[in-house]
PDB file of N, H, CA, C and O in Angstrom:
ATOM      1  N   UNK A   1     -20.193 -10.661   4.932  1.00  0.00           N
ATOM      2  CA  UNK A   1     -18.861 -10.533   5.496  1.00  0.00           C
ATOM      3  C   UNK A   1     -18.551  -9.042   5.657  1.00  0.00           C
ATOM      4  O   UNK A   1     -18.598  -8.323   4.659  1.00  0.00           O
ATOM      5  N   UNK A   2     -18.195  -8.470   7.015  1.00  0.00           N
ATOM      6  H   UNK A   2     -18.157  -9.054   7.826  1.00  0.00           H
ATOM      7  CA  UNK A   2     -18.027  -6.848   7.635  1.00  0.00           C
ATOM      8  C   UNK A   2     -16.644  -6.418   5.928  1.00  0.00           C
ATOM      9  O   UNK A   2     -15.961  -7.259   5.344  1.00  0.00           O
ATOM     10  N   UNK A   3     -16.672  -5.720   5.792  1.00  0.00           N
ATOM     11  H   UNK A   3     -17.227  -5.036   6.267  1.00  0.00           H
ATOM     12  CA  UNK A   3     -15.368  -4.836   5.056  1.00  0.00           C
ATOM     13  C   UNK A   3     -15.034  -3.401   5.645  1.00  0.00           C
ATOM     14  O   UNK A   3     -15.753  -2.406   5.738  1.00  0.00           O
ATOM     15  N   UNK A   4     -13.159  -3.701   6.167  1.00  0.00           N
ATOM     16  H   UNK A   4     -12.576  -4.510   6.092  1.00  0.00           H
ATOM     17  CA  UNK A   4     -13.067  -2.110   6.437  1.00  0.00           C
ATOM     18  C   UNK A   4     -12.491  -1.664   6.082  1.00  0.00           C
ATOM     19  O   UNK A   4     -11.379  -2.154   5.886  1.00  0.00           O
ATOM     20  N   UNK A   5     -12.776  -0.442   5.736  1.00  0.00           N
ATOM     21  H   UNK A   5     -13.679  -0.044   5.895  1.00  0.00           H
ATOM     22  CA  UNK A   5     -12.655   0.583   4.630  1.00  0.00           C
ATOM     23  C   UNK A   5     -11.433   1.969   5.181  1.00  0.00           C
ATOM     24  O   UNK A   5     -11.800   2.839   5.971  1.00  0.00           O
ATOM     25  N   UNK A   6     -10.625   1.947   4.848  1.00  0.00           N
ATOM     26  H   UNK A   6     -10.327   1.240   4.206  1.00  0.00           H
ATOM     27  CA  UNK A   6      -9.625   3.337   5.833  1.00  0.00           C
ATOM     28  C   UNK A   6      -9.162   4.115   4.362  1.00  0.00           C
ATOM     29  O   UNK A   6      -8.390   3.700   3.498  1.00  0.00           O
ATOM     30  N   UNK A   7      -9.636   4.905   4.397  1.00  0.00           N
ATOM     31  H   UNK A   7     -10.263   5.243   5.099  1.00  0.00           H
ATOM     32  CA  UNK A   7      -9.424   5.724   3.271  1.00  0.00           C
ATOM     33  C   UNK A   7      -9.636   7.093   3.672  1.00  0.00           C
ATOM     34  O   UNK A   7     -10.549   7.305   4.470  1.00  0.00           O
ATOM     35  N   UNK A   8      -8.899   8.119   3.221  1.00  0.00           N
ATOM     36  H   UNK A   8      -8.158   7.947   2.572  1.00  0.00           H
ATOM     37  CA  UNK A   8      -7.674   8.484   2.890  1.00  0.00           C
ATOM     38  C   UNK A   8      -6.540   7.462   3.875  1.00  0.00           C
ATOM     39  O   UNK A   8      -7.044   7.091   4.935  1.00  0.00           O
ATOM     40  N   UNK A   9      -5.471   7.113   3.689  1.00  0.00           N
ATOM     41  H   UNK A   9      -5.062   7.414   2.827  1.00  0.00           H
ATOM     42  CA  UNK A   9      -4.340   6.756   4.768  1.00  0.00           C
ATOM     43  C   UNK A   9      -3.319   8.035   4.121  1.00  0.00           C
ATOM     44  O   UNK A   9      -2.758   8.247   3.046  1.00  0.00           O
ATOM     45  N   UNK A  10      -3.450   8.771   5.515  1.00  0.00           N
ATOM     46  H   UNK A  10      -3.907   8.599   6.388  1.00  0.00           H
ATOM     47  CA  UNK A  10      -2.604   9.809   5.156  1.00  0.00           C
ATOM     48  C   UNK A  10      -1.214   9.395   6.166  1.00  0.00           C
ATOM     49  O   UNK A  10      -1.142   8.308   6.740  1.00  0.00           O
ATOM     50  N   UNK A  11      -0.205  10.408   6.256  1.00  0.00           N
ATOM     51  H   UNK A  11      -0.264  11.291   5.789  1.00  0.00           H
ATOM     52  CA  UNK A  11       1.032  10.303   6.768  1.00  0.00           C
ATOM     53  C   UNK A  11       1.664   9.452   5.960  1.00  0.00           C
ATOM     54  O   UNK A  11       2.214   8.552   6.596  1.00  0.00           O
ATOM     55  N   UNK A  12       1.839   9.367   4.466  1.00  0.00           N
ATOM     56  H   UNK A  12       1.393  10.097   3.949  1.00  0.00           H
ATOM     57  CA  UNK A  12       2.034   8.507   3.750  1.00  0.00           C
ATOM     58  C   UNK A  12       2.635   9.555   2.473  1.00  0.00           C
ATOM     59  O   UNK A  12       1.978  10.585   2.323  1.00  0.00           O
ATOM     60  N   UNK A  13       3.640   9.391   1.701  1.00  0.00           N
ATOM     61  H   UNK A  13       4.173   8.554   1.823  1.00  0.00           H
ATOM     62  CA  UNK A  13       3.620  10.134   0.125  1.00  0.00           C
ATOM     63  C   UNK A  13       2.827   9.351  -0.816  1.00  0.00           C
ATOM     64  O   UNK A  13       2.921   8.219  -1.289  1.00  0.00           O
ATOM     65  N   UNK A  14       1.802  10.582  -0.963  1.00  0.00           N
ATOM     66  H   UNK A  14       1.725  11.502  -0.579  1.00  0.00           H
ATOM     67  CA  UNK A  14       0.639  10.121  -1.948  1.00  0.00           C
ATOM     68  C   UNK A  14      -0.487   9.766  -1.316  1.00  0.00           C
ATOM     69  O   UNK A  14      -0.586  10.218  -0.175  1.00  0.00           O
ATOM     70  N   UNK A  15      -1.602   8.919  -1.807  1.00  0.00           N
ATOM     71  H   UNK A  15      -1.522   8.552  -2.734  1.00  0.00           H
ATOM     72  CA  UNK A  15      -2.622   8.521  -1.579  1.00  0.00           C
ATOM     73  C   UNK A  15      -2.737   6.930  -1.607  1.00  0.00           C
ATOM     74  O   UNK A  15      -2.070   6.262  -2.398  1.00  0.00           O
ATOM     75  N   UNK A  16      -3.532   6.427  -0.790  1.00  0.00           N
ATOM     76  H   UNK A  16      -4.074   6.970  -0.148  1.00  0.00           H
ATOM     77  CA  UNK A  16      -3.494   4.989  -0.822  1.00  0.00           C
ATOM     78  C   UNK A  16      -5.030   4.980   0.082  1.00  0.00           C
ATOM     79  O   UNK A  16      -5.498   5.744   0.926  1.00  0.00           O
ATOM     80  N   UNK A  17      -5.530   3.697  -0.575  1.00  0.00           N
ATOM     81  H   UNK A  17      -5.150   3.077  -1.262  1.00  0.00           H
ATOM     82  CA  UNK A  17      -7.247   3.319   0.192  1.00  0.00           C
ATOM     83  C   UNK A  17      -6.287   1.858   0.630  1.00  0.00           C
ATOM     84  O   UNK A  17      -5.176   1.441   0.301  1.00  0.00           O
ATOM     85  N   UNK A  18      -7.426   1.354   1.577  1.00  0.00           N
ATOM     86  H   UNK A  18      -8.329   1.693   1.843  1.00  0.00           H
ATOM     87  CA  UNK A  18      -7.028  -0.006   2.026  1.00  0.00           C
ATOM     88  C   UNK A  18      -8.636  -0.627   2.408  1.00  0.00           C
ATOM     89  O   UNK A  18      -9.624  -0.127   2.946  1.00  0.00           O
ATOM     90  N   UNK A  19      -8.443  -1.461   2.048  1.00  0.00           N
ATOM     91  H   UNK A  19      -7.641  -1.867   1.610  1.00  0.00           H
ATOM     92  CA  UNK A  19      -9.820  -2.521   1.878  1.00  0.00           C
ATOM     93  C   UNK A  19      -9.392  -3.592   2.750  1.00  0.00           C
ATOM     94  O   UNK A  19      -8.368  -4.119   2.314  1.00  0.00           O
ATOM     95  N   UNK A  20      -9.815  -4.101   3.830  1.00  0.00           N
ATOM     96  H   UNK A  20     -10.647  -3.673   4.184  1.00  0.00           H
ATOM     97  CA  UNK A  20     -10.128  -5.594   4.807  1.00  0.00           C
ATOM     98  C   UNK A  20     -11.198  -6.360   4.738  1.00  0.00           C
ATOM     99  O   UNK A  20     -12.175  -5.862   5.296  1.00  0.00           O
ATOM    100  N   UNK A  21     -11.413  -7.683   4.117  1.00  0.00           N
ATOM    101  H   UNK A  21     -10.619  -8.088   3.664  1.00  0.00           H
ATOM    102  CA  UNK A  21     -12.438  -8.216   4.308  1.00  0.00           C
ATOM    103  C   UNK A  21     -12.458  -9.208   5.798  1.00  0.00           C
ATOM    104  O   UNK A  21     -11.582  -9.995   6.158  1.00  0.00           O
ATOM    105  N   UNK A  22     -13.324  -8.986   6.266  1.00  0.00           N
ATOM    106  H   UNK A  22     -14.035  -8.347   5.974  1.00  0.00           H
ATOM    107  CA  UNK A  22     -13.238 -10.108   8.018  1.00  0.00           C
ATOM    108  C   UNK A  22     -14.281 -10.925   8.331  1.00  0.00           C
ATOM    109  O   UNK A  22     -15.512 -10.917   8.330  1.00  0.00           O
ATOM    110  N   UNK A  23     -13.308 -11.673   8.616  1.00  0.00           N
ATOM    111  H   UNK A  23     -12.308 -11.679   8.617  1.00  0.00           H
ATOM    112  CA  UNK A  23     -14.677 -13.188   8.799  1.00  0.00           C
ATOM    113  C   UNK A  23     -15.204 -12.939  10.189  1.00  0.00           C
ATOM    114  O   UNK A  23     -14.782 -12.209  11.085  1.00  0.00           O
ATOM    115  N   UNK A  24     -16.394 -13.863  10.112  1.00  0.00           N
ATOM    116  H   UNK A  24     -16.738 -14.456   9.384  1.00  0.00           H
ATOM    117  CA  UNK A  24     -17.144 -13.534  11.577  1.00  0.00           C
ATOM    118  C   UNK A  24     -15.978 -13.715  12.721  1.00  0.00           C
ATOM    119  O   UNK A  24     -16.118 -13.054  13.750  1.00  0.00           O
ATOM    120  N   UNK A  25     -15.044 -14.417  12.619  1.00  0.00           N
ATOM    121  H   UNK A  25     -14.930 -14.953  11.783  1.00  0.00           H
ATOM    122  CA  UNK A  25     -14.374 -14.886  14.565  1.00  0.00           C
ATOM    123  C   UNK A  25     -13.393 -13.641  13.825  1.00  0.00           C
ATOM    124  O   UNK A  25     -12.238 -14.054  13.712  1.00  0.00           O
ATOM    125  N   UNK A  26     -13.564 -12.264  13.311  1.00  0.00           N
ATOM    126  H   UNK A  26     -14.501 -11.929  13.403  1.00  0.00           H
ATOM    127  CA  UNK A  26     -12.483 -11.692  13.424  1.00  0.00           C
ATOM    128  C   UNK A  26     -11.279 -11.330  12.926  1.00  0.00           C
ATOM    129  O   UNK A  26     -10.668 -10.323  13.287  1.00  0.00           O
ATOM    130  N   UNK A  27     -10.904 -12.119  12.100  1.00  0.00           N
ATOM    131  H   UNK A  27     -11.400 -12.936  11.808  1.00  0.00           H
ATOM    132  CA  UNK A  27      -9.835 -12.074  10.743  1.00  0.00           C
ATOM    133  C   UNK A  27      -9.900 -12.053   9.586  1.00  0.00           C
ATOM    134  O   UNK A  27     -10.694 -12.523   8.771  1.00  0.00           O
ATOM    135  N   UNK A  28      -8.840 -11.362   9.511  1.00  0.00           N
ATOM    136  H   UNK A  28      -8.195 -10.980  10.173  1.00  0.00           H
ATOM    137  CA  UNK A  28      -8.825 -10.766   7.727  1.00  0.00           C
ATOM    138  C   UNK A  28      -9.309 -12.201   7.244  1.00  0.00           C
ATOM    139  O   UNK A  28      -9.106 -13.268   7.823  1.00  0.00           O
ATOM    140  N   UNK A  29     -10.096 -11.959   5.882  1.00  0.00           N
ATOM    141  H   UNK A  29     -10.261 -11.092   5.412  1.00  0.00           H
ATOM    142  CA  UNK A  29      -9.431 -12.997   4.936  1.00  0.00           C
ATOM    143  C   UNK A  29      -9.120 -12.379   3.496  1.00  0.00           C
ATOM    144  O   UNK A  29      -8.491 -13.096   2.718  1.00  0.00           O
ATOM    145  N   UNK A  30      -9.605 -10.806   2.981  1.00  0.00           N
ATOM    146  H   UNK A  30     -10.117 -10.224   3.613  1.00  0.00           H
ATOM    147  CA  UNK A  30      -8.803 -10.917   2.062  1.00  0.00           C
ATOM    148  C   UNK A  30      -8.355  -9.049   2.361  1.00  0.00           C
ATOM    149  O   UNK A  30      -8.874  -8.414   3.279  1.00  0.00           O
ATOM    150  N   UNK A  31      -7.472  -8.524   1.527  1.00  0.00           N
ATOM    151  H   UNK A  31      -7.050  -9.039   0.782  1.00  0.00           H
ATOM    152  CA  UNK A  31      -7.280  -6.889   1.414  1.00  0.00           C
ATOM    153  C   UNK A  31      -6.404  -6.927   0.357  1.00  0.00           C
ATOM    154  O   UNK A  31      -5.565  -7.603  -0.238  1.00  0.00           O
ATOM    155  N   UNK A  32      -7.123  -5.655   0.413  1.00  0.00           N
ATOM    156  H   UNK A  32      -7.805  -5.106   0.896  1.00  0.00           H
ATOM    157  CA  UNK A  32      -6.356  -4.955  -1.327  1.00  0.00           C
ATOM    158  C   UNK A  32      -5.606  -3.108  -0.504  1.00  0.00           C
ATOM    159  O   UNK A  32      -5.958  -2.375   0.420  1.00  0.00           O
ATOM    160  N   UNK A  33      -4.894  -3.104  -1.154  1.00  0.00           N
ATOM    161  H   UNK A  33      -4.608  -3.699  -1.905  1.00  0.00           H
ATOM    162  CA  UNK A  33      -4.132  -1.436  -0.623  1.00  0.00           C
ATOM    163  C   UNK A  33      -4.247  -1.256  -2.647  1.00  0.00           C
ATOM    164  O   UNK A  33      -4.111  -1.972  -3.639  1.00  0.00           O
ATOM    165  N   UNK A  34      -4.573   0.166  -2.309  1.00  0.00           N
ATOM    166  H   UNK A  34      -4.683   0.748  -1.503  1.00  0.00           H
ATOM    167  CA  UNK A  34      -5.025   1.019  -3.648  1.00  0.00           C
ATOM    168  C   UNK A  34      -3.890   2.003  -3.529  1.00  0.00           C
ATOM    169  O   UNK A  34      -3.742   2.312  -2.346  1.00  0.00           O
ATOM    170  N   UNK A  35      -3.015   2.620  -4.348  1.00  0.00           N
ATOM    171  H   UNK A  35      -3.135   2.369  -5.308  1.00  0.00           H
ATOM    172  CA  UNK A  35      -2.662   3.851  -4.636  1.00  0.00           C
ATOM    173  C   UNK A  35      -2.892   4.231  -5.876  1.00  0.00           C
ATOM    174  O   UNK A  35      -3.054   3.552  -6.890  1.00  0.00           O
ATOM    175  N   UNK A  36      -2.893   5.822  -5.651  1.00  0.00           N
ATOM    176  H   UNK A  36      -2.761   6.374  -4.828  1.00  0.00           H
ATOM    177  CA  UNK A  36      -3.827   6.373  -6.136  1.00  0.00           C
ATOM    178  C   UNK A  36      -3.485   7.184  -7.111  1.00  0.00           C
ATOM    179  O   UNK A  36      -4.201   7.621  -8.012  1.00  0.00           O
ATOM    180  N   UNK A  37      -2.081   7.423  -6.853  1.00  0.00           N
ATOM    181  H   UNK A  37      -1.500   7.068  -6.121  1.00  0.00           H
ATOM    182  CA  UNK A  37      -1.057   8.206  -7.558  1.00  0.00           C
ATOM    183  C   UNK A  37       0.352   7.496  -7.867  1.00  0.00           C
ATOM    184  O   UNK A  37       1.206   6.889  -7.220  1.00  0.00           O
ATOM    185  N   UNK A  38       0.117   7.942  -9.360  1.00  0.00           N
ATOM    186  H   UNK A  38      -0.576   8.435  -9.885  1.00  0.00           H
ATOM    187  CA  UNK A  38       1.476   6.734  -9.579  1.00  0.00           C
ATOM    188  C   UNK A  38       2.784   8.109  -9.599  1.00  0.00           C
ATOM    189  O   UNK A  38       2.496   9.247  -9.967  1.00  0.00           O
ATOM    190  N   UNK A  39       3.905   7.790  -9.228  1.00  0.00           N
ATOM    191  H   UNK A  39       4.138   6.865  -8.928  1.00  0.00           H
ATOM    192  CA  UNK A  39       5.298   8.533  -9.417  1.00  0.00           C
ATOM    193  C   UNK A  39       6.378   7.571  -9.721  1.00  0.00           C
ATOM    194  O   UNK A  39       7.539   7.820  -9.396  1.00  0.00           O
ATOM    195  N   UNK A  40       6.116   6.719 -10.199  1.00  0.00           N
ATOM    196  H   UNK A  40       5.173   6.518 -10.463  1.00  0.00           H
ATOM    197  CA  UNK A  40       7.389   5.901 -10.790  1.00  0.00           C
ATOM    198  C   UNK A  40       7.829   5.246 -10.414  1.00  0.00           C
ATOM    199  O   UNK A  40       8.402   4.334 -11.010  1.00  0.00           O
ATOM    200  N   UNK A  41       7.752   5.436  -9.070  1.00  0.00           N
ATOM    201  H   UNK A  41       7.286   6.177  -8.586  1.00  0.00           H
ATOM    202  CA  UNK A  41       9.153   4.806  -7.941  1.00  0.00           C
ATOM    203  C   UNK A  41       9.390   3.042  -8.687  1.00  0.00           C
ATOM    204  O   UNK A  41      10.451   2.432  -8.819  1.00  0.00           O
ATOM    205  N   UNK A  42       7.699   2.511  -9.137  1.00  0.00           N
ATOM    206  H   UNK A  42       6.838   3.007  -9.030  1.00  0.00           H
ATOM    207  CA  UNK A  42       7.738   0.931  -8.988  1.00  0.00           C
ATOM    208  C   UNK A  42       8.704   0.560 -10.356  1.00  0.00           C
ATOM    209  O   UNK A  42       9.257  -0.538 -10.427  1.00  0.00           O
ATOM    210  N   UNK A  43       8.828   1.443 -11.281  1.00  0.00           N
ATOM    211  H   UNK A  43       8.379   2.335 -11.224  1.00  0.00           H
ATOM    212  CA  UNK A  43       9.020   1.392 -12.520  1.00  0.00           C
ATOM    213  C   UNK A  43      11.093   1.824 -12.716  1.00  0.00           C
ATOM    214  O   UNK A  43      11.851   1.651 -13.671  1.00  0.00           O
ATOM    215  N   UNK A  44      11.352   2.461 -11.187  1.00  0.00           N
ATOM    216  H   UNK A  44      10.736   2.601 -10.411  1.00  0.00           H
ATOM    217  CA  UNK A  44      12.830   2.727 -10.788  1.00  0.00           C
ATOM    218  C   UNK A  44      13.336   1.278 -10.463  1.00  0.00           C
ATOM    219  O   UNK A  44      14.331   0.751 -10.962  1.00  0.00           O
ATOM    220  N   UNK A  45      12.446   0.697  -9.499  1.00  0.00           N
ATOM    221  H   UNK A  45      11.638   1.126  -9.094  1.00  0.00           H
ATOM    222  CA  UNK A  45      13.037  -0.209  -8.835  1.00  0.00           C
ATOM    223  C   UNK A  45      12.915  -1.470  -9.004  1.00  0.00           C
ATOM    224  O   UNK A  45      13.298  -2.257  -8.139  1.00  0.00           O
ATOM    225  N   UNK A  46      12.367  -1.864 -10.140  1.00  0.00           N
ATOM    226  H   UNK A  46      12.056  -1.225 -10.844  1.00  0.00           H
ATOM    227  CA  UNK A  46      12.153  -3.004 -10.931  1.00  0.00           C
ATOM    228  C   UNK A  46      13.389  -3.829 -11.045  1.00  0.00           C
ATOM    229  O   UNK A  46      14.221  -3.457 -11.873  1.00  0.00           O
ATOM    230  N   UNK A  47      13.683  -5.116 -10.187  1.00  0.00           N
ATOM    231  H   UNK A  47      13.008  -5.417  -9.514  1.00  0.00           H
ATOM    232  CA  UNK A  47      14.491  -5.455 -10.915  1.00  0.00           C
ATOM    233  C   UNK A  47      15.820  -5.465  -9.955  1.00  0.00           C
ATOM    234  O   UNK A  47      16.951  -5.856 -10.247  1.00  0.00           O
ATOM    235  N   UNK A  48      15.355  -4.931  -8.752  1.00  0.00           N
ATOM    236  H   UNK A  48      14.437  -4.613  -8.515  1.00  0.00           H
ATOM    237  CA  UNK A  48      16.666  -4.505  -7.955  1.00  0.00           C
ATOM    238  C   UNK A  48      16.937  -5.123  -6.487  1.00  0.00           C
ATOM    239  O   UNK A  48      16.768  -6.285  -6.857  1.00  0.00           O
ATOM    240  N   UNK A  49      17.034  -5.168  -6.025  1.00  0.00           N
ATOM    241  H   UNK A  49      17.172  -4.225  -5.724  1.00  0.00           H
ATOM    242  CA  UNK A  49      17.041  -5.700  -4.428  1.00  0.00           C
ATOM    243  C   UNK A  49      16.191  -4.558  -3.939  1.00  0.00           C
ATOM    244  O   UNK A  49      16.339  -3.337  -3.984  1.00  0.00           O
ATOM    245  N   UNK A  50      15.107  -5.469  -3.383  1.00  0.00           N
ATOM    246  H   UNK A  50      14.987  -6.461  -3.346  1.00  0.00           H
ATOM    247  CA  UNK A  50      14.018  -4.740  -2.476  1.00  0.00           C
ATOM    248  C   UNK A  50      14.982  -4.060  -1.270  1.00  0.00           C
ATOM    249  O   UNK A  50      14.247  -3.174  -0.835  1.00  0.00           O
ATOM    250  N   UNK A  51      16.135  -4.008  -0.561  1.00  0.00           N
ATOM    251  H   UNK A  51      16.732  -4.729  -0.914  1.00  0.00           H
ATOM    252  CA  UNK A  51      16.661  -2.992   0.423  1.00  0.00           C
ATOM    253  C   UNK A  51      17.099  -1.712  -0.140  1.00  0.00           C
ATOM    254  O   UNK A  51      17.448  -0.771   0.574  1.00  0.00           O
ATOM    255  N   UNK A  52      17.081  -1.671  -1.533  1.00  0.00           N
ATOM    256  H   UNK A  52      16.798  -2.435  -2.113  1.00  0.00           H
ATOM    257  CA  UNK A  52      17.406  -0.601  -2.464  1.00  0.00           C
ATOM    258  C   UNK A  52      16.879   0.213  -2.234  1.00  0.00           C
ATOM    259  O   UNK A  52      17.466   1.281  -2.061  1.00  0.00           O
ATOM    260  N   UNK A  53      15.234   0.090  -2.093  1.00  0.00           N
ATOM    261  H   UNK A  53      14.757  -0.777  -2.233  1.00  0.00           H
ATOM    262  CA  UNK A  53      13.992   0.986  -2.139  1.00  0.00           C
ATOM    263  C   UNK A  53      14.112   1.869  -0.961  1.00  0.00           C
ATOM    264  O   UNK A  53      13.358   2.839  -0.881  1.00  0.00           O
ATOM    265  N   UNK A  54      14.995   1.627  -0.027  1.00  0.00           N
ATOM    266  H   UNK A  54      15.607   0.839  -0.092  1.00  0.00           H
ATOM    267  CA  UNK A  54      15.529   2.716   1.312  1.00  0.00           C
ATOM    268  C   UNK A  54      15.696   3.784   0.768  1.00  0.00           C
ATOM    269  O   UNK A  54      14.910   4.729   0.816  1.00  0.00           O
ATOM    270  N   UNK A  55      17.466   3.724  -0.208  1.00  0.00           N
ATOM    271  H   UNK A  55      18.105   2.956  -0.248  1.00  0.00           H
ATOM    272  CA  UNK A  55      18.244   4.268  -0.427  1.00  0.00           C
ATOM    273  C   UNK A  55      17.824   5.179  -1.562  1.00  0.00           C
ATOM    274  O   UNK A  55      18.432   6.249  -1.603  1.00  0.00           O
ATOM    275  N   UNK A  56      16.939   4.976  -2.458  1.00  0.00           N
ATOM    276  H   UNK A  56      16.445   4.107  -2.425  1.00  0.00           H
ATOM    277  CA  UNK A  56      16.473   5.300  -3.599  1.00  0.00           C
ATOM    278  C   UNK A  56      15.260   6.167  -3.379  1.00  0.00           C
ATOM    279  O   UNK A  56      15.346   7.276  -3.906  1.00  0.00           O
ATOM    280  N   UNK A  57      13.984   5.874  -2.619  1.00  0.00           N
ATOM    281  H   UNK A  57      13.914   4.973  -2.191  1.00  0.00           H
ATOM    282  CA  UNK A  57      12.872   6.337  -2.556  1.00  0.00           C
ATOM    283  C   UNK A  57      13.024   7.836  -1.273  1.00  0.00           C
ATOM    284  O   UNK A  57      12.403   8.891  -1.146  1.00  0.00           O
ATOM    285  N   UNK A  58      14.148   7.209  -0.545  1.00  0.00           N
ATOM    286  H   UNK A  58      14.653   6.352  -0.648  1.00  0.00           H
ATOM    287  CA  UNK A  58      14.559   8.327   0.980  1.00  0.00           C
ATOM    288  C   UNK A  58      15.071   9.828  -0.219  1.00  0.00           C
ATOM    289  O   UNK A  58      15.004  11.022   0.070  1.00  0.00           O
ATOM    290  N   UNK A  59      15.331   9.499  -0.931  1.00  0.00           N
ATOM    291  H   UNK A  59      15.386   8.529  -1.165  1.00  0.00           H
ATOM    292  CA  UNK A  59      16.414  10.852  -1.729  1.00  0.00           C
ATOM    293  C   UNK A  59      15.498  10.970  -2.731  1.00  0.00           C
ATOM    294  O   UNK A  59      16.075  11.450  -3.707  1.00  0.00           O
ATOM    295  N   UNK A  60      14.273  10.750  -2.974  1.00  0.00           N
ATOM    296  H   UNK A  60      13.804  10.360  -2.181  1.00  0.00           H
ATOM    297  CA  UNK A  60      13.786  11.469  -4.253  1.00  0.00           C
ATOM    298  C   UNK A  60      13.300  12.174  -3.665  1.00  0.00           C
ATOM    299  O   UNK A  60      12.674  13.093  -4.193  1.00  0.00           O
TER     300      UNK A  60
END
């Protein structure tokens, strides 16, 4: 089964890999996104309304 691999994904804060696995006719069937660097953000927003993460992550 092909795997594609896009690593660095830059234009992004921080680092992140991304993994695609694709079946022969062409489609995903599985992916993983890696980051690489932790800063907290997941550990701020625990717990909160995911539209939060605008307002919160735009101002750090």
């Amino acid at each position: 089964m092909p795997q594609i691999n896009i690593d660095p994904v830059n234009r992004i804060e921080g680092h992140q890999k991304w993994e695609v696995d694709v079946n022969t006719d062409g489609r995903s069937h599985d992916a993983k996104v890696k980051g690489m660097m932790f800063r907290g953000f997941e550990i701020i927003l625990q717990g909160r309304d995911p539209r939060d993460a605008i307002i919160i992550c735009g101002r750090i």
